[in-house]
C-alpha positions as CSV (number, residue, x, y, z in Angstrom):
1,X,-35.7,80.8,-18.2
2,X,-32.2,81.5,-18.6
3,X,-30.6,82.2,-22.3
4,X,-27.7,80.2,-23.2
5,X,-25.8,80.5,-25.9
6,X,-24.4,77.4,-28.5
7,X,-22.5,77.2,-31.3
8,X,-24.5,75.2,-34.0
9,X,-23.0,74.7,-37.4
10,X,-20.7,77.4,-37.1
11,X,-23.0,79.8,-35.7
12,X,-23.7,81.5,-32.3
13,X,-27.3,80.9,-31.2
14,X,-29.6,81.4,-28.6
15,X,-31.4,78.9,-26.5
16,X,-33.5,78.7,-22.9
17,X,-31.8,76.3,-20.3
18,X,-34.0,73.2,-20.5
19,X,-34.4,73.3,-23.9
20,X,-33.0,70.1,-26.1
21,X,-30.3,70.7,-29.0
22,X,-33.5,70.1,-31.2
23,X,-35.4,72.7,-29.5
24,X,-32.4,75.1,-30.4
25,X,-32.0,74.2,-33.7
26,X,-36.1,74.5,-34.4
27,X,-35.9,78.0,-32.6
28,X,-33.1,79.1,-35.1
29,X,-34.0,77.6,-38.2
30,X,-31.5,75.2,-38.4
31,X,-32.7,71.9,-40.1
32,X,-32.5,68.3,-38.4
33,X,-34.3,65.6,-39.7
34,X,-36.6,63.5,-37.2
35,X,-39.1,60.7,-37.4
36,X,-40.4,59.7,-33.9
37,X,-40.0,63.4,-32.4
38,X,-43.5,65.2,-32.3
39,X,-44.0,68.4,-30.9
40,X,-46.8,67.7,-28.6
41,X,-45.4,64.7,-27.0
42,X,-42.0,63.7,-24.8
43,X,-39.1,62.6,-27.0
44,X,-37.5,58.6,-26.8
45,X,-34.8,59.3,-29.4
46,X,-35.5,56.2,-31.3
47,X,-35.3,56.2,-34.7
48,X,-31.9,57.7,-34.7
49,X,-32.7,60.0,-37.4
50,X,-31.6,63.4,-35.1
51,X,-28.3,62.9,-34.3
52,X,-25.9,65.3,-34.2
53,X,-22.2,65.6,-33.3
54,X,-21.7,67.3,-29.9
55,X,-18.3,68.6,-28.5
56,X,-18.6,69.4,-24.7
57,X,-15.6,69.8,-22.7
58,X,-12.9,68.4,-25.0
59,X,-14.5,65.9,-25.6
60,X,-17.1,64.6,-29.5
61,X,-19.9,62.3,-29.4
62,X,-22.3,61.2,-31.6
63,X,-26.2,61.9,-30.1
64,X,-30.1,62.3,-30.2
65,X,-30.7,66.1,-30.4
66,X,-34.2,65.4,-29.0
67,X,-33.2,64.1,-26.4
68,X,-30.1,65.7,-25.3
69,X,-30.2,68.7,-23.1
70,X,-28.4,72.2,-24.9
71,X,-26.0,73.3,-22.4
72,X,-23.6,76.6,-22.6
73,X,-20.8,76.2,-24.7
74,X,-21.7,73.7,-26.3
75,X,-20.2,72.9,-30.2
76,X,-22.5,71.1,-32.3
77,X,-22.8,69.8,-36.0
78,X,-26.2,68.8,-37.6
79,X,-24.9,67.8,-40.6
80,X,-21.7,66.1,-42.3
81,X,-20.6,62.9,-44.0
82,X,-20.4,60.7,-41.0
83,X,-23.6,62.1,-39.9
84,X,-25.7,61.5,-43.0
85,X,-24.0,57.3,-43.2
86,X,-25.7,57.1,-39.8
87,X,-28.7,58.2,-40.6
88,X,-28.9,56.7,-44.2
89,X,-28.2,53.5,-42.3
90,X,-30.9,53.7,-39.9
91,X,-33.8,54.5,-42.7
92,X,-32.0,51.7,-45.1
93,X,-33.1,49.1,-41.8
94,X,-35.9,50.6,-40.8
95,X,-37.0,49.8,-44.3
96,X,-36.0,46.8,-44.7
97,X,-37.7,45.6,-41.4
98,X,-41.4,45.4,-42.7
99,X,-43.0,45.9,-46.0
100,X,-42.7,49.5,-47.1
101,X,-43.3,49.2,-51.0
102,X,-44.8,53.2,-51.4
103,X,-46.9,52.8,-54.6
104,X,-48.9,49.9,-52.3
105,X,-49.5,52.6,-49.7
106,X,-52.3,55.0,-48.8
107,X,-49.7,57.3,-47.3
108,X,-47.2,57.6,-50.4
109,X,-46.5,61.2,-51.0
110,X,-47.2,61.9,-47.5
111,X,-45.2,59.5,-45.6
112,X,-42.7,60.7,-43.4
113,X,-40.0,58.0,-44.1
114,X,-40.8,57.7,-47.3
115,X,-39.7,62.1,-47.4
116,X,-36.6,61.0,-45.6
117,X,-35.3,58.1,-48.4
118,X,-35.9,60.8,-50.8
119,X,-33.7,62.7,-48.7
120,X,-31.2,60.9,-47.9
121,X,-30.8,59.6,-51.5
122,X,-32.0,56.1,-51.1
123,X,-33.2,54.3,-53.7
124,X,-32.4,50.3,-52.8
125,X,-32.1,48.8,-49.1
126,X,-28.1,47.5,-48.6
127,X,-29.8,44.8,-46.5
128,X,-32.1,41.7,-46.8
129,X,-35.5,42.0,-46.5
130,X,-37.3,40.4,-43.6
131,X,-40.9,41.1,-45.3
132,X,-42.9,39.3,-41.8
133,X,-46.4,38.8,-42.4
134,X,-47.8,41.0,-40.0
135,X,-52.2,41.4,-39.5
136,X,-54.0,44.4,-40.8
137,X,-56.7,45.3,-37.8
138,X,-59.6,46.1,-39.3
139,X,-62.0,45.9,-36.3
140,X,-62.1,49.7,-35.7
141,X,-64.9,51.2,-37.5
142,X,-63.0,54.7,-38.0
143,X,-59.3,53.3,-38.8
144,X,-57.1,50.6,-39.4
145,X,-53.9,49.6,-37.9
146,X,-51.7,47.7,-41.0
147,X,-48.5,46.7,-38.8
148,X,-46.9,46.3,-41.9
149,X,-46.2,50.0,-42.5
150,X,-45.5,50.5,-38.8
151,X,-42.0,52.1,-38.0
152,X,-42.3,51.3,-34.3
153,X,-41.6,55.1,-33.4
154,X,-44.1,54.8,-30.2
155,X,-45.8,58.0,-31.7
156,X,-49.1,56.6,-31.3
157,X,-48.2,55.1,-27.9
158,X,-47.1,58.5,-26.2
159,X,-50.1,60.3,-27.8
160,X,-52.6,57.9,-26.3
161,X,-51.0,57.9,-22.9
162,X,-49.7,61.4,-22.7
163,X,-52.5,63.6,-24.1
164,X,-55.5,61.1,-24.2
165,X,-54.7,59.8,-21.4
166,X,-56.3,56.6,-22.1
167,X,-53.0,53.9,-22.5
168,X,-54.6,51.7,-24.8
169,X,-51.6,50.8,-26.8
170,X,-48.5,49.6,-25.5
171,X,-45.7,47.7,-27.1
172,X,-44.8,44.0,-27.1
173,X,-42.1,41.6,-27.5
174,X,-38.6,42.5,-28.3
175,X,-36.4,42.9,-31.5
176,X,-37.5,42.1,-34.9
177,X,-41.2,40.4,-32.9
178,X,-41.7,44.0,-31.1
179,X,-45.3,45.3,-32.1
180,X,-47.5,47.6,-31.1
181,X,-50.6,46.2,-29.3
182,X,-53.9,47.7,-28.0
183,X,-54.5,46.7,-23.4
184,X,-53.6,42.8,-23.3
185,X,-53.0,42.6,-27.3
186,X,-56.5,42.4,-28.0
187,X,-58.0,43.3,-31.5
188,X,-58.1,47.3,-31.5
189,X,-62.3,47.6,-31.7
190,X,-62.0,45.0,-28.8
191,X,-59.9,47.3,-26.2
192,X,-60.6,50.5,-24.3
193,X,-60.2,52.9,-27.3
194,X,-62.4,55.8,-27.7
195,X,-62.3,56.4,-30.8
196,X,-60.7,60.1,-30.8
197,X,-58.3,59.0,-33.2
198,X,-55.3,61.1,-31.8
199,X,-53.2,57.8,-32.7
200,X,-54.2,58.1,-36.5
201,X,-53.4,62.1,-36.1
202,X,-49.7,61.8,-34.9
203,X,-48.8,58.6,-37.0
204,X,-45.6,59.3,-39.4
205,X,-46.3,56.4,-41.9
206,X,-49.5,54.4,-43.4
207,X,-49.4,52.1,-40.2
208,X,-53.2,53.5,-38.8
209,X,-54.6,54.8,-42.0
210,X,-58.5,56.6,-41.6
211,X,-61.1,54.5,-43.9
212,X,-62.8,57.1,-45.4
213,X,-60.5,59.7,-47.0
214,X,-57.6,56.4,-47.7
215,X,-56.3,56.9,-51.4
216,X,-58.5,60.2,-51.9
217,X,-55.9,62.7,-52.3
218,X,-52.4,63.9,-51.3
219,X,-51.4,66.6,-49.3
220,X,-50.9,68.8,-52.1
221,X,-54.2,67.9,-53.3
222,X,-56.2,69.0,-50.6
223,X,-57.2,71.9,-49.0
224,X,-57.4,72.7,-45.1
225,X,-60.3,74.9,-43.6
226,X,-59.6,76.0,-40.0
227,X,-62.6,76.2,-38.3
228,X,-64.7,75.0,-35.0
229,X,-65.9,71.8,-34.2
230,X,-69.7,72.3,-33.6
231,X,-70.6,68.8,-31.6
232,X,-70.2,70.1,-28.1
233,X,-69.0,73.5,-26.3
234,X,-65.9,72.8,-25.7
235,X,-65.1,74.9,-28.8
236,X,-62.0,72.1,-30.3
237,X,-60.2,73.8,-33.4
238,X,-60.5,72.1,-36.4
239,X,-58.8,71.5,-40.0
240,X,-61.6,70.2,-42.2
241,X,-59.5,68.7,-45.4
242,X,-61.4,69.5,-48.3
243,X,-60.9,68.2,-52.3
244,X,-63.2,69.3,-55.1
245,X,-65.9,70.3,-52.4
246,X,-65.7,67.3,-50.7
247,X,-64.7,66.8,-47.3
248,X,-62.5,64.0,-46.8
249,X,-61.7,64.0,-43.0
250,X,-61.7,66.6,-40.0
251,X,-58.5,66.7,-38.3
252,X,-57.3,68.1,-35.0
253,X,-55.7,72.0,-35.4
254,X,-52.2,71.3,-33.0
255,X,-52.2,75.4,-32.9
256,X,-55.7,76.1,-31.5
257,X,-56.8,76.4,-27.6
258,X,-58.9,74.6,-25.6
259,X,-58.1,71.7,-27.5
260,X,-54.5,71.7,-29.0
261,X,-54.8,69.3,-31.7
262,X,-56.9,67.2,-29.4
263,X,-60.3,65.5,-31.1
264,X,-63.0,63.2,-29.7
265,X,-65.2,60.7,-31.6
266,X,-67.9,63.0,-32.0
267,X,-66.3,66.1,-33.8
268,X,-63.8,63.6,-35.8
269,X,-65.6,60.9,-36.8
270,X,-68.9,60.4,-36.7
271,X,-70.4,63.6,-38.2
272,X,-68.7,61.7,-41.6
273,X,-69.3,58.5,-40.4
274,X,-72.7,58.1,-39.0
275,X,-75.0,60.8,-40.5
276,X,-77.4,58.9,-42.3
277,X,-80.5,61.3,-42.1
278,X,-81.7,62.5,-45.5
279,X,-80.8,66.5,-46.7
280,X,-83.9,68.5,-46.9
281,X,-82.1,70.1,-50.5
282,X,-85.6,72.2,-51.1
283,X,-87.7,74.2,-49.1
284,X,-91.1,71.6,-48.1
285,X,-94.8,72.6,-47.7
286,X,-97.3,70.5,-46.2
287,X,-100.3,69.9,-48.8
288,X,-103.2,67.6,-47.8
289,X,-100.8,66.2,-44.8
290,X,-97.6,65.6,-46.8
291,X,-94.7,67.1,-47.8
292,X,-94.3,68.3,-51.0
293,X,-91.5,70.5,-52.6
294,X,-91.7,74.4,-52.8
295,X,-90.2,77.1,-54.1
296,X,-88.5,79.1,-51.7
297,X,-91.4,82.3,-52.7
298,X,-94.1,80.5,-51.6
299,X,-92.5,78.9,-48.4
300,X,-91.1,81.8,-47.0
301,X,-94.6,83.7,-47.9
302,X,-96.2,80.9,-45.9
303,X,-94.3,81.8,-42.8
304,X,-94.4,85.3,-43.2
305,X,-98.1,84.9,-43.3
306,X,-98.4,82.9,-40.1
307,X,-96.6,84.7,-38.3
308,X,-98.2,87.8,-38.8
309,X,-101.6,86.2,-38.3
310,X,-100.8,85.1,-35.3
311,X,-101.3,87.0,-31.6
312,X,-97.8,87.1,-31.0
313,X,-98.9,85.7,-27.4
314,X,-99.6,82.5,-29.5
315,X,-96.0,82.5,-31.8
316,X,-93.4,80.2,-29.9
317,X,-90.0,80.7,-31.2
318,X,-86.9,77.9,-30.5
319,X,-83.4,78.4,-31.8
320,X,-80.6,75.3,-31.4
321,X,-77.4,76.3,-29.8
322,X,-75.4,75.1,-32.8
323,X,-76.5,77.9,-34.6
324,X,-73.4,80.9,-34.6
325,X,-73.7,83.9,-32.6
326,X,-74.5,86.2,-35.4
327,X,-77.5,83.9,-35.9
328,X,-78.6,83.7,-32.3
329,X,-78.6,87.4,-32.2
330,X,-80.3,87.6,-35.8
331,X,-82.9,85.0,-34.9
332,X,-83.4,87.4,-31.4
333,X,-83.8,90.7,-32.9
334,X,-86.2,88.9,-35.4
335,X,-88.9,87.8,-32.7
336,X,-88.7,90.1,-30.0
337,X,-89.3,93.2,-33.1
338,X,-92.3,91.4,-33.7
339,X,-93.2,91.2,-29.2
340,X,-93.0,87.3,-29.0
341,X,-91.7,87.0,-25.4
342,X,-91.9,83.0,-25.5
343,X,-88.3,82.3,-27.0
344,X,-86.5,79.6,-25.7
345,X,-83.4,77.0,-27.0
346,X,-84.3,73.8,-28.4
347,X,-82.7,72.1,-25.8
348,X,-84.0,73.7,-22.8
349,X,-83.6,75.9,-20.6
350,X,-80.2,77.1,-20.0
351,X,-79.1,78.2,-16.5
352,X,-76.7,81.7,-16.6
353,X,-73.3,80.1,-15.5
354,X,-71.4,82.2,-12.4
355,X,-67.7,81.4,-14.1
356,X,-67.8,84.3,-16.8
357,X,-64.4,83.0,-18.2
358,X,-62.3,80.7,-17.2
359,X,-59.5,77.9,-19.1
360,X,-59.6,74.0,-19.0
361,X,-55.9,74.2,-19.4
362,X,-55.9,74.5,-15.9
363,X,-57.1,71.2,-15.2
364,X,-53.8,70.3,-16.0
365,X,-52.7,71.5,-12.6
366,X,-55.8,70.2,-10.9
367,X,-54.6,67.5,-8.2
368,X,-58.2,66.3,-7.4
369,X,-61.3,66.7,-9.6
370,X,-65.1,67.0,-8.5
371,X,-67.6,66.0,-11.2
372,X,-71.1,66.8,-10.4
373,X,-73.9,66.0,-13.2
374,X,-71.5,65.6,-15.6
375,X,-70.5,62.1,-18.2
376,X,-67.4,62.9,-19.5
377,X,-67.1,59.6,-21.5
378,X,-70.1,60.8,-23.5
379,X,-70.4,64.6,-23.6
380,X,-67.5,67.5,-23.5
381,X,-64.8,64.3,-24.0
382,X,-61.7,66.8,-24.7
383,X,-62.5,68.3,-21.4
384,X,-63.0,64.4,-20.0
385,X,-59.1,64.0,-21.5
386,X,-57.4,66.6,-19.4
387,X,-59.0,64.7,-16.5
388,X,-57.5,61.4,-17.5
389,X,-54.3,63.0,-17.8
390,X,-55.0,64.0,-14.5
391,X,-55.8,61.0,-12.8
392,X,-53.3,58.3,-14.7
393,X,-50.3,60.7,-15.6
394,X,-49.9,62.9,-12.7
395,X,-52.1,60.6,-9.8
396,X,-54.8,63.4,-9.3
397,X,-58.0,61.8,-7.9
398,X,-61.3,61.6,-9.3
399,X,-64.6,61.7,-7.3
400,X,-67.9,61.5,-9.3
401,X,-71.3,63.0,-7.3
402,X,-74.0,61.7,-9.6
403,X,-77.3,59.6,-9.4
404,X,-75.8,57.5,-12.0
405,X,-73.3,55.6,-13.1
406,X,-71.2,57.4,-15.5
407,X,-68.4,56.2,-17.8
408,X,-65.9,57.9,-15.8
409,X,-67.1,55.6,-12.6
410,X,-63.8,53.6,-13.2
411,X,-61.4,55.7,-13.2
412,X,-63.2,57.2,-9.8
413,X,-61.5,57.2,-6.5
414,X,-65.1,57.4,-5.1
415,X,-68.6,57.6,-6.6
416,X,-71.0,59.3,-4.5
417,X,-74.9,60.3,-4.7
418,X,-76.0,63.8,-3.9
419,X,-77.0,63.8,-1.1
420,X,-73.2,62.4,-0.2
421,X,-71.6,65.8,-1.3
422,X,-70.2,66.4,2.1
423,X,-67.8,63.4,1.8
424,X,-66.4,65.4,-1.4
425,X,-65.8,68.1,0.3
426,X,-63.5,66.0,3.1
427,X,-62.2,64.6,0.9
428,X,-61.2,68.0,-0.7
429,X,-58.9,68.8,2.5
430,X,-56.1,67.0,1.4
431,X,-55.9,68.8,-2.0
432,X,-54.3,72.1,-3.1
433,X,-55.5,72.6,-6.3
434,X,-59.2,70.8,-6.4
435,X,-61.2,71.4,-9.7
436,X,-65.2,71.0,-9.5
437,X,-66.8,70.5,-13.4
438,X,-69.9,70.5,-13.6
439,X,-72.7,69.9,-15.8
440,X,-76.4,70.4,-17.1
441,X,-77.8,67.7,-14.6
442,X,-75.9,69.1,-11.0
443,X,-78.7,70.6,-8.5
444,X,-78.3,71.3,-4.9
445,X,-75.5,69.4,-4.1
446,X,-73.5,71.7,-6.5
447,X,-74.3,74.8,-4.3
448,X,-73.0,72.9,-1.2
449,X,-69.6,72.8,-3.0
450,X,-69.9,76.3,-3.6
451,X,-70.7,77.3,-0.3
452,X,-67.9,74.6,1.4
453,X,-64.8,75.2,-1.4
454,X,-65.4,78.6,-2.4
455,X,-61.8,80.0,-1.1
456,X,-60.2,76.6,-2.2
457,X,-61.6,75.0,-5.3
458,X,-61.7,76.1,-9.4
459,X,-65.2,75.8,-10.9
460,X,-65.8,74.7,-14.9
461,X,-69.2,74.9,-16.4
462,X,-69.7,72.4,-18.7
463,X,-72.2,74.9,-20.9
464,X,-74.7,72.1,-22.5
465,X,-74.9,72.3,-26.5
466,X,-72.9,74.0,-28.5
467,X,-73.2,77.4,-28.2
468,X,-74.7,78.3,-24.8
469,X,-73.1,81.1,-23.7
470,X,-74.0,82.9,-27.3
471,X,-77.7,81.8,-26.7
472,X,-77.5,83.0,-23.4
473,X,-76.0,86.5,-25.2
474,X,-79.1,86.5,-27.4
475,X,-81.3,86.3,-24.8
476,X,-82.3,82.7,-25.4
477,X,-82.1,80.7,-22.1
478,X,-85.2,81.1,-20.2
479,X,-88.2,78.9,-20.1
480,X,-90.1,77.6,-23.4
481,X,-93.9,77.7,-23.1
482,X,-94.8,74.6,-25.3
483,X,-98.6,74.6,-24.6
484,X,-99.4,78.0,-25.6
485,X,-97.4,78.4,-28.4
486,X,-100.1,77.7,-31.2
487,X,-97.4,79.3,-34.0
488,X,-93.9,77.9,-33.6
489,X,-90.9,78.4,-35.3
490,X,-87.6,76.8,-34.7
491,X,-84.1,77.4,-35.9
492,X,-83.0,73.4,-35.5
493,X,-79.9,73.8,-37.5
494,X,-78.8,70.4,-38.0
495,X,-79.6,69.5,-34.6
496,X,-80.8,65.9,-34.2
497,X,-81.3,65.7,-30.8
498,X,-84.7,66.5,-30.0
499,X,-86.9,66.2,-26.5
500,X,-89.7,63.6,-27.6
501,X,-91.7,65.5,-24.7
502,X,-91.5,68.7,-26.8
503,X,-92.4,66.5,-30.3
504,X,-95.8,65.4,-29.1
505,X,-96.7,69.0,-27.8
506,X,-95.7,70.7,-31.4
507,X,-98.0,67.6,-32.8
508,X,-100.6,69.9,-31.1
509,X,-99.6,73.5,-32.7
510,X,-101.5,74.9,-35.3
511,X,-98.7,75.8,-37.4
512,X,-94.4,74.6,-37.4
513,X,-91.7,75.9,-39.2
514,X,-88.5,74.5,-39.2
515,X,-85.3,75.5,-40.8
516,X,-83.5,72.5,-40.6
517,X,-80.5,70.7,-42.6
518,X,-82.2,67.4,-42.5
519,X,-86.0,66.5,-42.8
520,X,-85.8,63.6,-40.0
521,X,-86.8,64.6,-37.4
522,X,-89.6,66.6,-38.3
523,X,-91.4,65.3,-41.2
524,X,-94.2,64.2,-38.3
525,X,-94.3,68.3,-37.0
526,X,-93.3,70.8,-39.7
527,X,-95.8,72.5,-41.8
528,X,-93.0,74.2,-43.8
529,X,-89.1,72.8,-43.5
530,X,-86.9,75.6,-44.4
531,X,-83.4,73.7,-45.9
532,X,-80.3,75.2,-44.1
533,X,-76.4,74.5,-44.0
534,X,-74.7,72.0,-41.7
535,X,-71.5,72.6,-39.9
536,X,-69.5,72.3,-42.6
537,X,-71.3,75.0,-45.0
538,X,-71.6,77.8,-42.0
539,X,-69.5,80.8,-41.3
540,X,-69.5,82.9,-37.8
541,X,-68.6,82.4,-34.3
542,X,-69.1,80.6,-31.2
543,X,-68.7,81.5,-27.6
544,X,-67.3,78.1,-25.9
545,X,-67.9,77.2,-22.2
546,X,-64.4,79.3,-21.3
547,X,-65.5,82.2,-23.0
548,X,-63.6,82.3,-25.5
549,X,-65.2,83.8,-29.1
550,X,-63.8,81.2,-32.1
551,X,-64.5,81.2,-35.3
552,X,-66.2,79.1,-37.5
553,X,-65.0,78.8,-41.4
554,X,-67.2,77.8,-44.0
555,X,-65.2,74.5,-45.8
556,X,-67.8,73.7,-48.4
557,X,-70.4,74.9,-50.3
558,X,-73.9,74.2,-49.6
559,X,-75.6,71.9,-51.8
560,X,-79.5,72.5,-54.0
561,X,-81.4,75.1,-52.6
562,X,-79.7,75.0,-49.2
563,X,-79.4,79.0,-48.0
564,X,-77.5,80.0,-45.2
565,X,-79.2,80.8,-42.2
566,X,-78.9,84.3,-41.6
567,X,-80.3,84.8,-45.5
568,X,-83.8,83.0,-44.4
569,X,-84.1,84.5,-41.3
570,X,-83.4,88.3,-42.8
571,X,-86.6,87.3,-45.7
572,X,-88.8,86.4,-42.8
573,X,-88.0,89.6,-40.9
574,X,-88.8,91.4,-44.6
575,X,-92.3,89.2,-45.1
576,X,-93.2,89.8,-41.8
577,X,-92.9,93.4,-42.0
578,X,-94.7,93.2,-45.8
């Protein structure tokens, strides 16, 4: 890019042709107060709050620094007594529009136009109050909209479109009736919403407020833990908001790659949400066919015992991919000191990916994507956003090879069965940059692809679990030999997500140990349930599908008895060796 060079305030700065006036000013630490500008998403000036006073060939005007291109030469002032009126105005009626009494407001302290009145030295509205009674939707299960506090700065609008890709919300009517509506102004849990809560993430005011962590704490109260989200391998970056030990909400980290502040359902919501399975807070031995509380002594003694009666032909060992890469390779070097060769992952076997590394940002330039084996709308969702930016932002085309019906089927331009993988690849000629993303479930019709587009077409594992690629690091994804594993211990994290195939043949073992957060699901299968931390409570890394090593920070502490996971497995390795 080329440099240009501005005089800002008096002062000569530097700037990249392209940039806004606001870009400049942000670059060089000059100050201009905004209220609809985000960084993430394109700028619609409307809120007035950013204008500055621009001389450009003999000639002053009064504009949106967000919106205005920086040129060479140019003269502009940020601040001023004409300025400041204007923008005292424009907050004075933006609060006069709709009811914004703070002390009524889960956002006070936080708001963004509630920052600015303090700002700008407002404390009554010049004008009269409207005060419409506008609805509160309620009928999301996650977040409410409360179009009372709404500011109408399109915020929530642009990030649905522009980074979700999902245009749920759009805005209706005009003047003092405009409102912001979700598809044909239907109630928000009614419409095409996903649930990522991107919307609630961007939003400047207490307009879309989250349920559970409303009126628990200000900013200042609060403390933010940057960490990993654990739910799937795409590896998102995380701000779990803490307060007294508690965690209020997980948020999206706008700094970290793959994701860039972007969250799905699963990693935002419902771990806080829809967890209902009950702690296991002490370690559990089974005594005349129930469980009964243990001290940790005599359950890890128990274990150690098994295991070394055992023929370590007999001794099965599984480890859950949501376990870090420091545990994988602990739980690793545990088993194969001891010769068990029947180690597998708890949710099967994993299949050694060609792509060693590779970045979903570059679905972004993908003008036609291949999904084979692969449901988007349910699993690796961030990576299922970049392709609805693709398809309804930049008119990429979508075909789906699968058996079934996914939740992407849709959006498809074609939906085809396996054995119709050819017409994928003609329909590949017409595209430049064609991305295949596969999953868990793709069999020989992926290897046609391979075979037809290898000069042509990017390839993008969609690693199942968490933490595949460390498993696969560890050693962990070959085969699991159920049947002959008489001995069988499994790392399940807090994994809930178990094969009811492999259930009924550890009903058949002699002897299960689990180290497991919860006690559901295997109450019916453990002789011993060792209690261990959830996401929140663990510390490490990660390998995502890309490659990329992340870290994962612990946010809280772990409650009882709970020991980290590396601690049990390290006084198995010592019992075992006596």
């Amino acid at each position: 890019m080329a440099e240009i060079t501005l005089n800002i305030d008096g002062r000569e700065v530097k700037g990249e042709r392209g940039d806004t006036i606001l870009q400049v000013c942000q670059k060089n630490g000059i100050d201009v107060p905004t209220l609809c500008h985000f960084a993430e998403l394109s700028n619609i000036g409307s809120c007035r709050v950013c204008i500055v006073e621009i001389e450009e060939r003999g000639r002053t005007r009064i504009d949106t620094s967000c919106t205005t291109p920086a040129a060479e030469g140019m003269v502009v002032r940020t601040n001023g007594e004409k300025l400041n009126a204007f923008r005292k105005a424009a907050i004075e009626l933006l609060l006069s529009e709709r009811n914004h009494f703070c002390m009524y407001c889960e956002m006070s302290g936080d708001c963004e136009l509630q920052s600015l009145a303090y700002r700008f030295g407002i404390d009554h509205v010049r004008y009269p109050y409207f005060y419409p009674k506008l609805p509160v939707d309620s009928s999301r299960k996650y977040f409410i909209m409360d179009h009372n506090r709404c500011v109408l700065c399109r915020r929530c609008v642009r990030a649905c479109a522009e980074l979700v890709g999902n245009h749920t919300l759009g805005v209706m009517e005009r003047g003092i009736g405009t409102m912001i509506h979700a598809d044909l102004n239907v109630p928000f849990g009614e419409s095409s919403c996903v649930s990522c809560g991107t919307c609630l993430s961007v939003c400047p005011t207490g307009a879309l407020v989250d349920r559970r962590s409303a009126y628990m704490g200000r900013e200042i109260q609060v403390e933010r833990v940057k960490s990993t989200c654990l739910f799937c391998s795409v590896g998102c970056g995380t701000e779990i908001v803490v307060r007294d030990d508690y965690i209020l909400r997980v948020e999206g980290d706008w700094d970290a790659e793959p994701n860039r502040g972007l969250l799905c359902v699963a990693g935002r919501f419902e771990p806080l949400y829809d967890e209902t399975r009950e702690r296991a807070l002490k370690p559990l031995v089974r005594r005349d066919g129930r469980l009964e509380e243990a001290s940790w002594e005599e359950a890890l003694d128990l274990v150690a015992e098994k295991l070394r009666g055992f023929d370590k032909k007999a001794i099965g060992a599984l480890a859950s991919t949501r376990a870090t890469n420091e545990t994988l390779r602990l739980f690793a070097d545990l088993f194969k000191e001891m010769g068990v060769e029947n180690l597998g992952c708890l949710e099967g076997p994993i299949a050694e990916p060609r792509e060693r590394e590779f970045s979903l940002a570059d679905l972004d330039e993908a003008d036609m994507f291949i999904v084979v084996g692969e449901d988007l709308a349910e699993d690796h969702q961030v990576a299922g956003f970049f392709v609805k930016r693709g398809v309804n932002n930049r008119g990429a085309r979508l075909v789906i090879v699968d058996e079934k019906e996914t939740g992407f089927a849709p959006l498809a331009y074609r939906w085809l069965k396996p054995d119709e993988v050819e017409e994928a690849v003609r329909l590949c000629a017409a595209a430049a940059r064609p991305a295949v993303i596969y999953g868990a479930r793709a069999g020989e019709e992926l290897e046609v692809l391979r075979r037809e587009l290898a000069d042509k077409a990017r390839f993008f594992w969609m690693a199942p679990g968490t933490n595949a690629r460390g498993a696969l690091a560890a050693g962990l994804g070959g085969p699991f030999d159920a049947e002959a594993a008489r001995c069988v211990y499994i790392l399940a994290c807090d994994e809930g997500k178990v094969c009811q195939e492999l259930m009924a043949q550890l009903k058949e073992a002699d002897f299960v140990a689990v180290q497991s957060s919860y006690i559901e699901p295997w109450a019916e299968v453990a002789d011993v349930i060792l209690p261990t931390v959830i996401w929140a409570e663990k510390e490490g890394s990660i390998t995502n599908l890309e490659g990329r090593t992340l870290k994962v920070a612990r946010a809280v502490e772990p409650p009882g008895e709970v020991k980290v996971e590396g601690e049990i497995l390290r006084a198995i390795r010592l019992g075992v060796r006596g």
